[in-house]
Backbone as JSON, one array per atom type, in Angstrom:
{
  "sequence": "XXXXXXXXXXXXXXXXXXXXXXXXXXXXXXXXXXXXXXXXXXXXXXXXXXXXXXX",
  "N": [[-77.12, 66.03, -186.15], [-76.77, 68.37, -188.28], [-77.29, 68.76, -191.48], [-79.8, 67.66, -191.48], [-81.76, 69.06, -190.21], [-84.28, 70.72, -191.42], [-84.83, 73.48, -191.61], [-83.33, 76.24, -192.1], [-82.44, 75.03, -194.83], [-84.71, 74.85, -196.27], [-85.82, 78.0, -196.14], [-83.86, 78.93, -197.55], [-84.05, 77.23, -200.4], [-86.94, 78.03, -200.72], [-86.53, 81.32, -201.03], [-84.7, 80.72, -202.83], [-86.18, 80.14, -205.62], [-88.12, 82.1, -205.4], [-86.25, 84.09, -206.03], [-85.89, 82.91, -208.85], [-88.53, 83.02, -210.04], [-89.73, 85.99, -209.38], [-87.48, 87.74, -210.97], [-85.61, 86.49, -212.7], [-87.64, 85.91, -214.81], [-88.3, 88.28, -216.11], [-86.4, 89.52, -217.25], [-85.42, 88.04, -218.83], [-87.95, 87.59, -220.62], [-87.92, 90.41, -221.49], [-85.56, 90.2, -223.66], [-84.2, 91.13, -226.66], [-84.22, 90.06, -229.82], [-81.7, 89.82, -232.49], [-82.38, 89.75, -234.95], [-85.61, 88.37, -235.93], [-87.01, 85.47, -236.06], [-88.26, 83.48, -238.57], [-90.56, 81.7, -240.34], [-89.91, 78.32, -241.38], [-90.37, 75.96, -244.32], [-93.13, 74.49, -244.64], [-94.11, 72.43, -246.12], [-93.66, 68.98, -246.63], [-91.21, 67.28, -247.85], [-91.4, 64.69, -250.13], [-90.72, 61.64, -250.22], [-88.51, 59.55, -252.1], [-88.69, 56.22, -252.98], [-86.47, 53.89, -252.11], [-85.04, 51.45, -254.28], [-83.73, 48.42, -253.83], [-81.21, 46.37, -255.16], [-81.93, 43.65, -255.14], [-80.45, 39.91, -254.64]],
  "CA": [[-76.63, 66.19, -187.51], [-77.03, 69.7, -188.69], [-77.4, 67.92, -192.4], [-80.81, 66.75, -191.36], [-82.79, 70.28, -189.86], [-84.72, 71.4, -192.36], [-85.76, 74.95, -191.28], [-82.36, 77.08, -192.94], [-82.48, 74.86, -196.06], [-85.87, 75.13, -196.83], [-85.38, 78.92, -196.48], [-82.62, 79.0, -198.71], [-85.27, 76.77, -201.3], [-88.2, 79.15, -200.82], [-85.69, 82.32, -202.03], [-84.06, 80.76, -204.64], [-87.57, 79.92, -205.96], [-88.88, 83.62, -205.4], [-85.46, 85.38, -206.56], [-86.08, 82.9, -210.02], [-90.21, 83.74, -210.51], [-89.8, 87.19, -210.07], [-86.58, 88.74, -211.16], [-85.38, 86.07, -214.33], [-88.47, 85.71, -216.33], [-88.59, 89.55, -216.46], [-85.49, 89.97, -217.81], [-85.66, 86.98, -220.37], [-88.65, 88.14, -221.76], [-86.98, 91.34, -222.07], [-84.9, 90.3, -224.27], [-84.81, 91.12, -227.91], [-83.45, 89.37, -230.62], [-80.86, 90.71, -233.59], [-83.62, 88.72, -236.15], [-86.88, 87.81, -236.1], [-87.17, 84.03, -236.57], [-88.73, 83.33, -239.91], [-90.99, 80.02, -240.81], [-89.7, 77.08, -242.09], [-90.95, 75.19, -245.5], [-93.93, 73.59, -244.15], [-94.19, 71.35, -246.85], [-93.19, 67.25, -246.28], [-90.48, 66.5, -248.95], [-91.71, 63.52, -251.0], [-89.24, 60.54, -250.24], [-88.44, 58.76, -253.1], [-88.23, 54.97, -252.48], [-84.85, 53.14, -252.57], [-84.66, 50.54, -255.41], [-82.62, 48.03, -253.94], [-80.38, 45.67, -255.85], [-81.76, 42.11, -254.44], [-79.29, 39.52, -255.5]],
  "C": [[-77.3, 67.43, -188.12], [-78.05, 69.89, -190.07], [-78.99, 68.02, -192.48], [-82.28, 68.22, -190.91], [-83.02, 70.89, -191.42], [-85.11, 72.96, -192.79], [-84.19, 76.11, -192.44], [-82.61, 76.73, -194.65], [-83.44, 75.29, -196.8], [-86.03, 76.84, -197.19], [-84.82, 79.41, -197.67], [-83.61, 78.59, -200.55], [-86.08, 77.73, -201.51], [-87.2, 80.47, -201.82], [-85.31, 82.14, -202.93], [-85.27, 80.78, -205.76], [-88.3, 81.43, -206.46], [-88.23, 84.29, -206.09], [-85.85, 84.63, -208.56], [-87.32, 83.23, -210.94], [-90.0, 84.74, -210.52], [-89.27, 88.14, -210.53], [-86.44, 88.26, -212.95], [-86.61, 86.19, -215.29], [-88.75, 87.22, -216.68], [-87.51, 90.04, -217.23], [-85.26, 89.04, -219.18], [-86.69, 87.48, -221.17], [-88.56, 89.73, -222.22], [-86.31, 91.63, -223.21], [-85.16, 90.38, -225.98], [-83.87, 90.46, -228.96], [-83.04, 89.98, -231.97], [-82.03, 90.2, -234.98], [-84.42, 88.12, -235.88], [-86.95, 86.22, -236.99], [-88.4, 84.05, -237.98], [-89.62, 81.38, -239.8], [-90.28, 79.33, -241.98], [-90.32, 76.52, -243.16], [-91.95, 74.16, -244.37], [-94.19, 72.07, -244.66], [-93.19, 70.42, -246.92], [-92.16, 67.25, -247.46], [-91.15, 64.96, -249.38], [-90.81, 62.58, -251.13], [-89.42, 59.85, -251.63], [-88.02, 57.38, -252.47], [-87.48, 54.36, -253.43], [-85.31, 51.58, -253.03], [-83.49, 49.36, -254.95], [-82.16, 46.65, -254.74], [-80.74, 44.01, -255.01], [-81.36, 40.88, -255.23], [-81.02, 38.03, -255.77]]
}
């Protein structure tokens, strides 16, 4: 069963592995963005507690 030899697959594994460590993360962090992300309101909103109507 062809299926079952490990020696090609593993191959195949190892490269894909190598071509994604050292080609993609060089080009992702490459990349630049149209806007600079901005911070968010740090500050918690203050829930107001619901009043409810118990009969």
């Amino acid at each position: 069963m062809p299926q079952l030899n490990p020696t090609p697959w593993f191959f195949i594994l190892i490269l894909s592995w190598l071509t994604f460590l050292a080609i993609i993360p060089s080009k992702v962090m490459g990349h630049s963005f149209a806007t600079e992300p901005t911070a968010q309101n740090v500050e918690k909103p203050n829930p107001e507690p619901l009043n409810w109507p118990w009969p």
